[in-house]
C-alpha positions in Angstrom: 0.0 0.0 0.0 1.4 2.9 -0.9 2.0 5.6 2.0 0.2 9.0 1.7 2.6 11.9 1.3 3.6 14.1 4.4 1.6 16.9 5.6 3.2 19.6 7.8 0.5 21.0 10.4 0.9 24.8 11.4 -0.4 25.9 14.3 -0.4 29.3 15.3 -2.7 32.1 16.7 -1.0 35.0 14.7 -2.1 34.5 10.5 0.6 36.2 9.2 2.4 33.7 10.9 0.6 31.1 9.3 0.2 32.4 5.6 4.0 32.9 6.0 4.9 30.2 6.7 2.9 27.8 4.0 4.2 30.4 1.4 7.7 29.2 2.5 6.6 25.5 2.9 4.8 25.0 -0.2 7.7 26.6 -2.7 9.6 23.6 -0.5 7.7 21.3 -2.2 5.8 20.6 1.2 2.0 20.6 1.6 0.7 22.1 4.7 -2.4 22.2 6.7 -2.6 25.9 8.9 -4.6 26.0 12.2 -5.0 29.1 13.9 -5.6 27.7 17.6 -4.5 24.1 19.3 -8.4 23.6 19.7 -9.3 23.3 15.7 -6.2 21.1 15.2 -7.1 18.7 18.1 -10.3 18.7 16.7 -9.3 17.7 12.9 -6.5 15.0 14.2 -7.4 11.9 12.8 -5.5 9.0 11.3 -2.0 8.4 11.6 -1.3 11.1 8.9 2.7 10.8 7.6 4.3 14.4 8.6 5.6 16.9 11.5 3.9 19.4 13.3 5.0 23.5 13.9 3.6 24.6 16.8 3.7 28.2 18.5 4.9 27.7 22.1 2.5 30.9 23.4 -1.5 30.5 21.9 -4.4 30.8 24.3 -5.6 28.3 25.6 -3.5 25.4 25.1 -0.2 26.5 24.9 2.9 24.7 22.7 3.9 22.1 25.4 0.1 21.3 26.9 -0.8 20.5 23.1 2.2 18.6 22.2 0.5 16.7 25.5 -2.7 16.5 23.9 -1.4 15.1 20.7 0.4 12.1 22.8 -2.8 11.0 24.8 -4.6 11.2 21.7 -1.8 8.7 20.1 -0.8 11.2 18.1 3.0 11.0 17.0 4.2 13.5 15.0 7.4 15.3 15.5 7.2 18.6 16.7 8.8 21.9 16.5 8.4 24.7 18.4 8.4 28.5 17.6 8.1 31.4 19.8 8.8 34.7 20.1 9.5 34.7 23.5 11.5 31.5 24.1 14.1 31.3 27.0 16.6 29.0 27.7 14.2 27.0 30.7 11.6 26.4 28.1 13.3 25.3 25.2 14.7 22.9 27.5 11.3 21.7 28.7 10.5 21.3 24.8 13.4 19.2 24.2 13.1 17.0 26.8 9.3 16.5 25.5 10.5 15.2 22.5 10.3 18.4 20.6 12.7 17.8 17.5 13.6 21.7 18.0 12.7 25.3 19.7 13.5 27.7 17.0 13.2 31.4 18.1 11.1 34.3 16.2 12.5 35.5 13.7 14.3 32.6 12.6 15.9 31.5 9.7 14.1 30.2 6.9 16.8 27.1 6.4 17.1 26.6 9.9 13.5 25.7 9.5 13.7 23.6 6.8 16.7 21.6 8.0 14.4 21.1 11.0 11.6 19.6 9.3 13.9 17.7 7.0 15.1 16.3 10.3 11.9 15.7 11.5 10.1 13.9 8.3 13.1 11.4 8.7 12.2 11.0 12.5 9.1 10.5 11.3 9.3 7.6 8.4 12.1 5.9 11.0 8.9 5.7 13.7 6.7 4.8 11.1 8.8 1.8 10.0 9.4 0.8 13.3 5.5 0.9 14.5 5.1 -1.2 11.2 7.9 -3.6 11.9 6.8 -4.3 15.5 3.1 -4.9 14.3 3.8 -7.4 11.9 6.0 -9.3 14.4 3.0 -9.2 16.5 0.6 -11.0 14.2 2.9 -13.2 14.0 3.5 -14.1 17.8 -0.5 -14.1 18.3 -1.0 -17.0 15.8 1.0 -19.0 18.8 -0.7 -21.3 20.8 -0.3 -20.2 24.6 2.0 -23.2 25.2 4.1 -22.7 21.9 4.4 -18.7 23.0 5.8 -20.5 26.7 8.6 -22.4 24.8 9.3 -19.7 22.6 10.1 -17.1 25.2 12.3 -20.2 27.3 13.6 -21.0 23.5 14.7 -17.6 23.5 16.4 -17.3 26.9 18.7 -20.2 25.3 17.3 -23.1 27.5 18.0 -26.5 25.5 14.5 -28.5 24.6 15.7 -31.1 27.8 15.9 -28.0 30.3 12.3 -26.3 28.9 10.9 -30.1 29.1 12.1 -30.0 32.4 10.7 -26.5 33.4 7.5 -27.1 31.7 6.8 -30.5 33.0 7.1 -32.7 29.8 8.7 -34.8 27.2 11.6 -33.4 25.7 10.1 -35.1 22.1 7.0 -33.1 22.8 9.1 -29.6 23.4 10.9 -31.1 19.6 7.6 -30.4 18.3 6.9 -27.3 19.3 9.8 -25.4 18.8 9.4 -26.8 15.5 5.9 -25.4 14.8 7.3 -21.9 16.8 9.7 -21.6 14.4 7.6 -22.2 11.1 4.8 -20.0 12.2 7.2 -16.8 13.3 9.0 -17.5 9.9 12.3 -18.0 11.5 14.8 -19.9 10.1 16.7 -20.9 13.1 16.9 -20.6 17.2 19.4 -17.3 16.4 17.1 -15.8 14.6 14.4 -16.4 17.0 15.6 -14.7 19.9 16.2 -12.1 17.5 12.7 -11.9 16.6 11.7 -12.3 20.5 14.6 -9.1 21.1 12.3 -7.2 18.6 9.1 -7.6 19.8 10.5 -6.7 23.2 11.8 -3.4 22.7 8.4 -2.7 20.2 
């Protein structure tokens, strides 16, 4: 399926800002969607829509760090950047430490911008993947039967089919069997590459 094209989300209170900045944006190459309040973009968040978000750190309201908030308790997981025009140091490292892929300060430079939301499309499509990767090994692991998912995650510890036998309470011919139907339904191809499979779906 092929992947809908990014979408940088504006939001700021002050519409100069905002036609501004899609002018600059779209001659880019970028298309944009421009919200003047955190309200109206909460409200018209839906999907899992490929992109970054700008946000203005002062708006009434909601203000830059209690939306980026928003966004995560509505699953949302766009990059951000922030602007402002009244940034200190405190703040921008509150952003930071949010996640925020950068704090630019008002006026800024137009390349400093772009660089920032070059940086943050690639965040983005690295997430993406990952969120992708993690799902499919998921599917995977839930076609398991709940005793094949037990002598997978002992398989993966690197327990030999006598000490699993032994931990489960059963033939060690029995566990033979279903490490061998683990291993065809995760579409391993051998014990290494299923604790590397198990590794994955860990850190997902």
């Amino acid at each position: 399926m092929t992947q809908a094209p990014a979408t940088i989300f504006l939001v700021d209170d002050d519409e100069s800002v905002l036609r501004g900045l899609g002018r600059l944006l779209r001659a880019a190459g970028y298309a944009t969607k421009p919200f003047a309040s955190p309200s109206e973009f909460l409200a018209q968040l839906a999907g899992d829509t490929p992109g970054c978000a700008v946000l203005d750190l002062r708006m009434p309201g909601l203000n830059g760090l209690e939306l980026q908030q928003a966004m995560e308790s509505k699953n949302c997981h766009l990059p951000v950047i922030f602007i402002s025009g009244h940034g200190d140091v405190p703040t921008g490292v509150r952003a930071m430490k949010a996640g925020a892929v950068d704090f630019l300060l008002k006026p800024f430079d137009e390349q400093q911008l772009l660089g920032a939301i070059s940086q943050a499309l690639l965040k983005d499509a690295a997430a993406r993947a990952g969120r992708a990767e993690t799902a499919t090994l998921r599917a995977r692991h839930a076609v398991l039967t709940p005793r094949e998912r037990e002598v997978c995650a002992l398989v993966a510890q690197g327990l030999t089919n006598k000490e699993v036998a032994q931990q489960l309470g059963t033939t060690e011919k029995t566990i033979k069997v279903h490490r061998a139907r683990v291993i065809q339904k995760l579409d391993v191809a051998s014990v290494a590459e299923l604790v590397r499979f198990v590794d994955r779906l860990g850190r997902g």
